[in-house]
N, C-alpha and C positions, 0 to 999 in steps of 0.2 A: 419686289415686283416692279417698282417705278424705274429700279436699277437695270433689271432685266430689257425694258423697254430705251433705257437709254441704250444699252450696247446692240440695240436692235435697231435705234434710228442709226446708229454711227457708220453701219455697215454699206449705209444707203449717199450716194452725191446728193449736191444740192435740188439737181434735179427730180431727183429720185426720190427726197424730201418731200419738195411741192409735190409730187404726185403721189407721195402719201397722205398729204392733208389733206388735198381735193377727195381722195378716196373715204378722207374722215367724215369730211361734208357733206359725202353721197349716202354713208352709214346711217348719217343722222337723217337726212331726209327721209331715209327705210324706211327709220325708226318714228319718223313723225306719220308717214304715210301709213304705217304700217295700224297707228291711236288711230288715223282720219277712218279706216277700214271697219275695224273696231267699233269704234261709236256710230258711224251709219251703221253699222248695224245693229246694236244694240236699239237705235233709234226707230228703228224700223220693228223690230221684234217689240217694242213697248205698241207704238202706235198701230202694230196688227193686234197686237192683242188686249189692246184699251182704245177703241177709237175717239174716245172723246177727249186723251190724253192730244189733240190736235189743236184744240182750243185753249187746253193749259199751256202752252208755249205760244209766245210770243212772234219767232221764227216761223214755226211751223203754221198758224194761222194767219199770217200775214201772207205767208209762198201759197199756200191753199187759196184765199183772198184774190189774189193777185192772177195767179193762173186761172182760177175760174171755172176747173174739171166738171162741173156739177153737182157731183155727188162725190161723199166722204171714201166708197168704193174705190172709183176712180185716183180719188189723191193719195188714196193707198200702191193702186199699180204703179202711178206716177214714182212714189217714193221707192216701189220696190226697185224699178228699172234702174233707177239714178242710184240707188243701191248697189246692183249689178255692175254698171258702170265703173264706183268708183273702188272695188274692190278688186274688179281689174285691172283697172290702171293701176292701184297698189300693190299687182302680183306684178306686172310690168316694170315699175321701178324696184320690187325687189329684186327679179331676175338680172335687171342692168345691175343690180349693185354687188349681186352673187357673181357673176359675169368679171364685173371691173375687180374684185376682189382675187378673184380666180387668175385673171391675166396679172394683176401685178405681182400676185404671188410668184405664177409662173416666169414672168419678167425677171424679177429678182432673181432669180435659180440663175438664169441664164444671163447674168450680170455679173455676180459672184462665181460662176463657172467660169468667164471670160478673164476677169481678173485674176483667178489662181493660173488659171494656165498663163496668162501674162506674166505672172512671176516667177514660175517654172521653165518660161523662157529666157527672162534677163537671168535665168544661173549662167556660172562659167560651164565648163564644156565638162572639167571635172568634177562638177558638183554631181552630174548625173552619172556616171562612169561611177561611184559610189548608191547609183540610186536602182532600184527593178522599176524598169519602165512602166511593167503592168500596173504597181500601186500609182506612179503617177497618173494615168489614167484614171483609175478607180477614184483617186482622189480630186479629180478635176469632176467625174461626171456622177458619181454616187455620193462624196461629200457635200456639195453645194445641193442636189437635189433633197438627202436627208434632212440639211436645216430649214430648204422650204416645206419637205413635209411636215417638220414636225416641231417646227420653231412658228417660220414665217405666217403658214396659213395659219395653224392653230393660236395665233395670238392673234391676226386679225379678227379671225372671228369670235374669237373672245372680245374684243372690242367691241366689234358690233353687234353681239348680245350684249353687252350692260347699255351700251345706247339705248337698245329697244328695252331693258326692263328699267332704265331710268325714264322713256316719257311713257311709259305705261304705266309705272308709278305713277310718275307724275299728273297724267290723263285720271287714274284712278282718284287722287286725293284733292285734285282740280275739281270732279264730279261730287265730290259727296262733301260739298261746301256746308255751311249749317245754315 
């Protein structure tokens, strides 16, 4: 597998590097935003349906304290909205990350399609005189798109699900301290 991903960074310039690691950074953000989502909500479904679990936390009756709603009602709407909130913004940053994943996949295609027909070019004159134009073609615009479909994207997102089930794991076994 690790092998596999080496011959998969190899294909890519320096540049094309860095802007795979940035996209790695973005994965993990998902994947952090994605626990932050999660646990407001869980947090939220405890405390509608225990209201006095607001005073068992710390956090949570200090923001109550501090805000001043009046009533335990109220600190619940509070909480649900801020809930709302930020489970949007964590559909928001998932879409940029599905998005940036999407383009670099796409990117790549049309980086590796540029390069084979680059080298389809520096043949001599006789190289193709031996060759059916058609498969060049084919091979320039069907080969590079095949290994994006079925290489490129399919392994970024494999990446970026074990992101997201390593800090949900992680979120998970952070939560049920003893």
């Amino acid at each position: 597998m690790i092998e596999i991903y080496h011959k998969f960074l190899s294909l890519f310039d320096p540049h094309e590097r860095r802007q795979f690691w940035l996209l790695t950074v973005l994965m993990i953000l998902v994947a952090l935003v994605e626990v932050v989502g999660i646990s407001s909500v869980l947090m939220l479904l405890n405390v509608l349906a225990e209201p006095a679990s607001i005073r068992d936390s710390a956090i949570l009756s200090t923001l109550q304290d501090r805000l001043d709603l009046g009533s335990t009602f109220n600190f619940q709407i509070f909480l649900a909205i801020s809930v709302i909130v930020v489970v949007v913004i964590g559909l928001l940053v998932k879409a940029l990350g599905s998005y940036a994943l999407t383009r670099f996949s796409a990117m790549r295609g049309y980086t590796l399609s540029s390069r084979l027909l680059e080298a389809y070019l520096s043949q001599p004159y006789s190289w193709f005189l031996g060759r059916n134009s058609a498969e060049i073609g084919k091979n320039v615009l069907n080969e590079a798109d095949g290994l994006v479909s079925r290489v490129i994207t399919p392994a970024l997102r494999l990446v970026a699900s074990i992101f997201m089930v390593i800090a949900i794991l992680g979120f998970r076994c952070w939560s049920i301290r003893p």
